[in-house]
N, C-alpha and C positions, 0 to 999 in steps of 0.2 A: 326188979320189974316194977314198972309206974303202976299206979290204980288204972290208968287208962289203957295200959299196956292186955292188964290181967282179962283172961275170962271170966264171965259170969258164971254163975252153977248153971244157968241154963245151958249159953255153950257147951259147957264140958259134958252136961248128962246129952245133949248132941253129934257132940266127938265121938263120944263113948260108943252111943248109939251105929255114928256112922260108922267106925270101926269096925262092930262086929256086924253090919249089914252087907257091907264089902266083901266081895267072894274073895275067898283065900287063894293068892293063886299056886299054893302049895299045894291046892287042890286042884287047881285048874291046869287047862291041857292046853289054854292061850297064856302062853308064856314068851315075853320077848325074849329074843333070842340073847341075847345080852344078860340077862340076868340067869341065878342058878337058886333054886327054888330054895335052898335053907336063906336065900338076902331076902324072901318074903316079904317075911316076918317086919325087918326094921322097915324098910320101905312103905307098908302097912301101920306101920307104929311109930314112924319116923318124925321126928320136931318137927314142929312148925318152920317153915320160910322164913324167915324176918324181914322184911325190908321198909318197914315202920319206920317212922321220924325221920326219912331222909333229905326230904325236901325232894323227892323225886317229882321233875315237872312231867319227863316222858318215861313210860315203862321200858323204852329200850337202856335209859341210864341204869336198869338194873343189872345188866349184862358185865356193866365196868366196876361193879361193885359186889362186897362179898357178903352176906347175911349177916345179919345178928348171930351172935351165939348165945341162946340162953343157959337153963339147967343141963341141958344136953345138948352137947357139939353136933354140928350139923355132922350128917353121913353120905358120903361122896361112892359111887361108883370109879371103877377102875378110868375109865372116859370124862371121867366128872360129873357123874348125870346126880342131882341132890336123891336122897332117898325119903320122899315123905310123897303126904296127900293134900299138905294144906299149903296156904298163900298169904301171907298176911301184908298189907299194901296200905294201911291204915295211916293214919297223920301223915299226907303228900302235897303236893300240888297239881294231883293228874286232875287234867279236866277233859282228856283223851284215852278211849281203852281197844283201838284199833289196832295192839300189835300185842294184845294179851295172847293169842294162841302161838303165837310166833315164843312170847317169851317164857309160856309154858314149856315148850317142846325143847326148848334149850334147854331149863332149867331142870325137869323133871325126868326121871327113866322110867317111870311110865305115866307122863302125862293125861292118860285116860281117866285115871284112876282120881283123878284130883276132885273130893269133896266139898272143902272149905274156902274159900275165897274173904278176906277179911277187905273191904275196900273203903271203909269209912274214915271220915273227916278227912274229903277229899271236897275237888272243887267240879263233879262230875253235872253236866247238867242234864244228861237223861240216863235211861237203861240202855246202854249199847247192846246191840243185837247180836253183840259175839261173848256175849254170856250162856247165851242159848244152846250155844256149843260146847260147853261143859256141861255134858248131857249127864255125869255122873253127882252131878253139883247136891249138897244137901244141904250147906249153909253158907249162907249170903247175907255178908252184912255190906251195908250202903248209908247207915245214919250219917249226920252229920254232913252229907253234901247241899247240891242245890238241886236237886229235882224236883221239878214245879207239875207238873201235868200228872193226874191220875193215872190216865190211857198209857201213859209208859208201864204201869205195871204190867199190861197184860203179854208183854216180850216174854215173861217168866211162865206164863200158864202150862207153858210143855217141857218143861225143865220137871217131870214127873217122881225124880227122887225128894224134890227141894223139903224139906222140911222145917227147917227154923230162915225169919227172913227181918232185920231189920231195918227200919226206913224214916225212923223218927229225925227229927230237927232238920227234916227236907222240907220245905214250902207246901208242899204238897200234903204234909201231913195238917196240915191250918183246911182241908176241906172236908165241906159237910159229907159224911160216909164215908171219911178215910180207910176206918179200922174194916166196916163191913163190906165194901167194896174189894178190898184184897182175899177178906178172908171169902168171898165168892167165888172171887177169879182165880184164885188158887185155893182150889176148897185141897188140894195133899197136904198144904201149911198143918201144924203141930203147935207152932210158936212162933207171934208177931211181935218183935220190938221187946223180947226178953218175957215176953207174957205166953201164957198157956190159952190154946185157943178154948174158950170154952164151947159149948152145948146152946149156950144163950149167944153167943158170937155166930155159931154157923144156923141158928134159927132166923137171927134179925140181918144176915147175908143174904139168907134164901128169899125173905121175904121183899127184902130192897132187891134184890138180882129181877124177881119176880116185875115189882112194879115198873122197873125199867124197862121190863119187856115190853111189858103192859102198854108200856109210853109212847115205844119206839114204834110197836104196831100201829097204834092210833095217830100216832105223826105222819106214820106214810099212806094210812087210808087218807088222810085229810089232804097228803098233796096227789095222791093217785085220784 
């Protein structure tokens, strides 16, 4: 595995975290019918996805192709369904993410369940709004593309598990309130761009969150 490939400690104490925040569904009575409650467990615990450095232009070409295999062989279901929670889609050429539920549902047995989304050093130019639909999502990386506009973050504010999020070497991060402006808008964040959100981050949020308001009222008294 590259350095580029590896997780950070932050990542991983996030894996970790998502793991055990995820209902077990050995305990649970919503059980797809396809699965038999001791495959839990790997599907729960299950490698990561790989489909890193493929050159993939469209996410459907991942359909003709088989993952990585890292330290641990991927885990197939009887029907082929992968058994994990995570995604990794990192070093591509997607500049499109319109048929990601589509290529979850394939790939996954239970889709739902999908946390981790890895989509960085791609060629993405905004937050596509079918992220929002991995309603289970708690880490989302996106560094390294080209998202330029602030206002795209705010697609993620309802995405209420998200915890770890990052966004660095986008355009977007060269603007004045980068860092306090997310950490507003998603005040559930934990950790922006491999960093611990601090105390001093969600004070100078509240305070910038504030003066905007402040702004926004005053601009429309002025054209009311």
């Amino acid at each position: 595995m590259t350095s580029e490939q590896a997780q950070s400690p932050d990542v991983e104490q996030w894996v970790e975290e998502a793991q055990e925040e995820n209902i077990r569904p050995s305990k649970s009575r919503a059980v797809a019918g396809s699965i038999k409650a001791k495959e839990f467990d790997s599907i729960l615990y299950g490698p990561v996805v790989d489909y890193s450095f493929r050159k993939l232009e469209t996410l459907s070409d991942c359909v003709k192709l088989t993952p990585r295999t890292g330290l641990r062989p991927n885990e197939y279901t009887e029907d082929k369904k992968l058994k994990s929670c995570s995604l990794r889609l990192s070093h591509n050429r997607l500049s499109d993410l319109s048929e990601l539920n589509q290529l979850i549902n394939a790939l996954f047995v239970e889709p739902h369940r999908l946390f981790w989304i890895d989509l960085s050093f791609n060629r993405l130019p905004n937050i596509d709004p079918v992220l929002v639909q991995c309603t289970t999502l708690q880490i989302l990386n996106l560094h390294g593309n080209q998202i330029g506009e602030l206002s795209e973050v705010d697609k993620l504010a309802s995405l209420v598990h998200l915890r770890s999020l990052t966004l660095h070497g986008n355009p977007l991060e060269q603007i004045k309130g980068y860092r306090s402006y997310l950490v507003g808008i998603i005040p559930q964040l934990k950790s922006l761009d491999y960093s611990t959100i601090t105390k001093q981050d969600r004070s100078t949020a509240a305070v910038l969150k504030s003066f905007t308001k402040r702004k926004r009222v005053a601009r429309r008294k002025y054209y009311d």
